[in-house]
C-alpha positions in Angstrom: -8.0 3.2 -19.8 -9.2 0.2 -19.0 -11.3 -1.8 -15.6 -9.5 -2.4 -11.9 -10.2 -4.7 -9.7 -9.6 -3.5 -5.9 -9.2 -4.6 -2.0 -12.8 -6.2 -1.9 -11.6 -8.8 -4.1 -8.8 -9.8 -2.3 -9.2 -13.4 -0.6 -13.3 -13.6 -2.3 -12.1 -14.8 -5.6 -15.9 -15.4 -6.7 -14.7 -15.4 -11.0 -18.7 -14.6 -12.1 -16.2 -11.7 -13.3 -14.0 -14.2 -15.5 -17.0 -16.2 -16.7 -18.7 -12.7 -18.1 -15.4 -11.0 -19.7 -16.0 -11.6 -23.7 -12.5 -11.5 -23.9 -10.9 -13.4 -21.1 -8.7 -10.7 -19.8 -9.4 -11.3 -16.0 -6.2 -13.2 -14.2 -6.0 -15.2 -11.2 -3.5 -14.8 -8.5 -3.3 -16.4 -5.4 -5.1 -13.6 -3.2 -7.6 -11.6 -5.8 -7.9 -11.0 -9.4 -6.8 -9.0 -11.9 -7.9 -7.1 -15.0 -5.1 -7.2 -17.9 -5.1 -3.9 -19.4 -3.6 -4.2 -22.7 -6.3 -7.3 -23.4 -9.5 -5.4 -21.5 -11.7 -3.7 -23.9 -13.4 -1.9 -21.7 -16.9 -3.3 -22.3 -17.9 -3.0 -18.5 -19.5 -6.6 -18.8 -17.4 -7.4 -15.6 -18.4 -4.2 -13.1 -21.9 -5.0 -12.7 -21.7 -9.2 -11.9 -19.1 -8.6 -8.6 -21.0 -9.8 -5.8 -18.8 -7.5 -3.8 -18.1 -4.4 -6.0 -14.4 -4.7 -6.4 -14.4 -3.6 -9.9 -13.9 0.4 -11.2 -13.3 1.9 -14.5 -9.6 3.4 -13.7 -10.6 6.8 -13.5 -13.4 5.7 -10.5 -11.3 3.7 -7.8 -11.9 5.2 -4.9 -8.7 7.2 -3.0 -8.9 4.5 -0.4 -7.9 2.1 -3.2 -6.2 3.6 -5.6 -2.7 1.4 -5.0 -4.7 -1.2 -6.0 -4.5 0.4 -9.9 -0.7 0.2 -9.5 -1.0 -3.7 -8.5 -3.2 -4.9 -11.3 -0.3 -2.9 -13.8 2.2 -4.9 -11.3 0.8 -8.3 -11.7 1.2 -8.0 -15.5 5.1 -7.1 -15.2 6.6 -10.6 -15.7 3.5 -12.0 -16.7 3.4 -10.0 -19.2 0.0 -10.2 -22.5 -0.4 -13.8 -22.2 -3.6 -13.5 -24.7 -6.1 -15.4 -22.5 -6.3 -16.1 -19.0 -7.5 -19.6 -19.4 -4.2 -20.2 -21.0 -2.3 -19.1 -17.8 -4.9 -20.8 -14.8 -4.0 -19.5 -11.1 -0.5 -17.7 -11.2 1.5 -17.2 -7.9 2.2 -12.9 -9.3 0.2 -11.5 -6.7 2.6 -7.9 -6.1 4.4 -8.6 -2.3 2.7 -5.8 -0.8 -0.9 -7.9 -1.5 0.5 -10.8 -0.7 1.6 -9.6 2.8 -2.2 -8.7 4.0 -4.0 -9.8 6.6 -7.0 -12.1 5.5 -9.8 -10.4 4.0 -12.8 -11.3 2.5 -16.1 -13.5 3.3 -15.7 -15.7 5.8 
């Protein structure tokens, strides 16, 4: 089990996430961010600090989001366990179906 990150995320990018993960598992892509489940350890330090709770504990995503489970596993399929977001920066692995939204987000 591990954290997802879902739709309210998507174009707000606001990393106060990323800046209070211990273990620097939270990825950038071009639209939202991402949680990389083989590096969270499910401390929950992340869920409380999103100015627009976007984050869940897997079994908690609301129906209405629920694909967005499947697109944090889907970010992670060629980028694989880099060991450290810092390392990677903002990667362009957003899944197609993300990247094909409308704009969302605060304006």
């Amino acid at each position: 089990m591990t954290y997802v990150i879902a739709e309210p995320c998507v174009d707000v990018l606001d990393r106060a996430c990323v800046e209070e993960c211990p273990v620097d598992c939270i990825y950038e892509g071009k639209r939202m961010l991402y949680i990389q489940p083989d590096e969270c350890v499910d401390c929950g330090a992340c869920e409380p600090v999103c100015p627009v709770e976007a984050i869940f504990y897997e079994d908690d995503v609301p129906d209405e989001w629920e694909r967005y489970t499947a697109a944090n596993v889907d970010f992670f399929d060629t980028l694989g366990s880099p060991g450290g977001a810092s390392k990677v920066g903002v990667t362009d692995h957003d899944p197609e179906w993300i990247m094909k939204l409308p704009p969302m987000g605060e304006e």
